[in-house]
N, C-alpha and C positions, 0 to 999 in steps of 0.2 A: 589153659587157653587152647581151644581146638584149632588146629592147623586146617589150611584151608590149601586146597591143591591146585594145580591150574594147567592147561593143556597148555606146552609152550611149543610154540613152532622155532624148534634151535637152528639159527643164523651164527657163524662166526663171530669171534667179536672183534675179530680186526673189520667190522664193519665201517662205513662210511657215516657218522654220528656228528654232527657238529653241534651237540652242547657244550663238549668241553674242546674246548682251545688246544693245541698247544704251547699258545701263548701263555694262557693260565695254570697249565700242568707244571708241578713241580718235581724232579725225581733223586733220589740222593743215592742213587744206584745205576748206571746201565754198562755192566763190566762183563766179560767171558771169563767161569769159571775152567780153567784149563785141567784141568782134574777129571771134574763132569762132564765138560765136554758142550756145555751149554752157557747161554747167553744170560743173565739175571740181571731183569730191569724192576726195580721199586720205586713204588712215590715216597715222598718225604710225609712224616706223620702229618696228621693232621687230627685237632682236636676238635670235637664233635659235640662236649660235652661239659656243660659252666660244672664248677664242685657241685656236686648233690650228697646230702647226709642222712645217715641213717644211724640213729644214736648218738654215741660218741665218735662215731667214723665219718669218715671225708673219702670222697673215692674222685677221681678225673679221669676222662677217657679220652682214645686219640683211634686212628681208624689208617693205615696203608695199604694199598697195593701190593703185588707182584708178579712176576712171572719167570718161572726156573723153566727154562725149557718151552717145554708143550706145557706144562703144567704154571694152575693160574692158584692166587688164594687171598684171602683177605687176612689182615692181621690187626688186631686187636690190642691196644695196650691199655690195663688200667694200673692206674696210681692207688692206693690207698695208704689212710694218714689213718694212724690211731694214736692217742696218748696213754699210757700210763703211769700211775705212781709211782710202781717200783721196777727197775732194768728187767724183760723178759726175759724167759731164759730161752735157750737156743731151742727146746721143745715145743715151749709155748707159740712159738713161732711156724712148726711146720706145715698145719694145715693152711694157713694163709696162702689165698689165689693160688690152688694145687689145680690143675684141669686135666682131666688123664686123657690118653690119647683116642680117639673117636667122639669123644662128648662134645654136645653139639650148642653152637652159636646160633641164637633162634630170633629172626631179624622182623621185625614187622613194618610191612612196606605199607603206603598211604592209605593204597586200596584195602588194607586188613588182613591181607592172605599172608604166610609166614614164608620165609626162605628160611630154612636150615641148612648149617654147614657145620662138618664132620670138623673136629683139630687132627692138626696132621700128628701130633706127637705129644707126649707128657710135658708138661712144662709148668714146675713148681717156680714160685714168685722168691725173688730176692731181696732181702734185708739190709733196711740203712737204721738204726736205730742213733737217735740224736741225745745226749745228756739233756737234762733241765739246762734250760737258758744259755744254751747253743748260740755260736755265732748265725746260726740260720735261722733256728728256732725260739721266740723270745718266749717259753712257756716251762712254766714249776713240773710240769711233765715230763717224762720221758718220750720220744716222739717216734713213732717207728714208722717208715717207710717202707710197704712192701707193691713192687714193680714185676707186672706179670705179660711181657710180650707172645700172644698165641697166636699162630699161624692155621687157617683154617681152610679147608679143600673148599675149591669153588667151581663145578661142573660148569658144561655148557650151560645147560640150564638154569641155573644160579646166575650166570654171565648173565643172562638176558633178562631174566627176573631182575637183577640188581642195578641193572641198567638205561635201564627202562624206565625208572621213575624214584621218588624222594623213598629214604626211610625214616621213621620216627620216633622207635627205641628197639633197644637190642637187648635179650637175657643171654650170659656167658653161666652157663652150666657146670661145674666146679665139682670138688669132691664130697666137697660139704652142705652143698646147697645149689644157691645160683643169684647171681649179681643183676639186677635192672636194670640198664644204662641210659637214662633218657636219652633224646639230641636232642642239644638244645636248635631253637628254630631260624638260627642265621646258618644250622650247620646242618638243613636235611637232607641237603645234597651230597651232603662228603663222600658218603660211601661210592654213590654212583658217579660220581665224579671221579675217584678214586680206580675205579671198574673202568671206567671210560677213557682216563688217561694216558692208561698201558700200548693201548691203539696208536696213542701220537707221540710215544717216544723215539728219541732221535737213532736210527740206526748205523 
């Protein structure tokens, strides 16, 4: 898909925006890292995405905020379900949701033009694997969970490109490939909602 570029006039993004609320913002973070030396404020996830399947797989997606500092990003979580017959072995498992650091999160907003965002770091997915007919899982399968939270840079640029209007699905670019994440259509606002929140957190 060819990327579509666009001259953006960058504005702060503590701008003055009343789409989202503060009433409506939700944040499961806004603490001082005494370490860093910086303030980090996050929304609480939000899922973006009904299950969508591809084969034998089942994947869920969810979409957060943040800001460490000066610095702003998006984070990404997907779920993926797979079953198998026989217990994987700890190999068989490694490529699963691997995204090395730089690989890019490629967003397509309503208008059709793409945002891209860099991942700020490696971040291999981690494993729950359930026996056949688990207390969770009532299936002659073995059931493996693998959970991949990526954090991705988000310029000014980005700010206001994501900000600005709905987006309609997202590809997370991987080691192995690359995932499609629909949104579904009660959730095309999340992202930018997500983007726009950070503005009305409580100081």
């Amino acid at each position: 898909m060819k990327k579509s570029f666009i001259a953006v006039i960058v504005i702060p993004f503590l701008f003055a925006i009343d789409i989202a609320s503060a009433a409506s913002c939700k944040f499961a973070d806004n603490v001082e890292d005494l370490f860093a030396g910086v303030i980090i404020v996050r929304t609480k996830w939000d899922r973006i995405s009904p299950n969508w399947e591809k084969a034998y797989e089942r994947y869920i997606g969810y979409v957060a905020a943040s800001t460490e500092g000066e610095d702003t990003f998006l984070s990404v979580r997907i779920r993926h379900l797979e079953q198998a017959r026989f217990k994987p072995l700890k190999d068989e498992l490694a490529d699963i949701l691997v995204v090395p650091e730089g690989t890019e999160l490629l967003v397509i907003m309503a208008d059709k033009t793409i945002v891209a965002l860099p991942s700020a770091g490696l971040v291999e997915g981690e494993h729950e694997i359930y026996s056949p007919y688990s207390e969770r899982y009532n299936s002659d399968n073995y059931v493996v969970i693998t959970t991949a939270d990526v954090k991705y840079v988000v310029d000014e640029a980005a700010i206001a490109a994501l900000s600005a209007q709905d987006a309609t699905t997202m590809r997370m670019v991987t080691a192995a490939g690359h995932h499609d994440i629909p949104i579904h259509k009660n959730s095309l606002d999340g992202i930018k909602n997500a983007v726009i929140c950070l503005s009305s957190a409580p100081q």
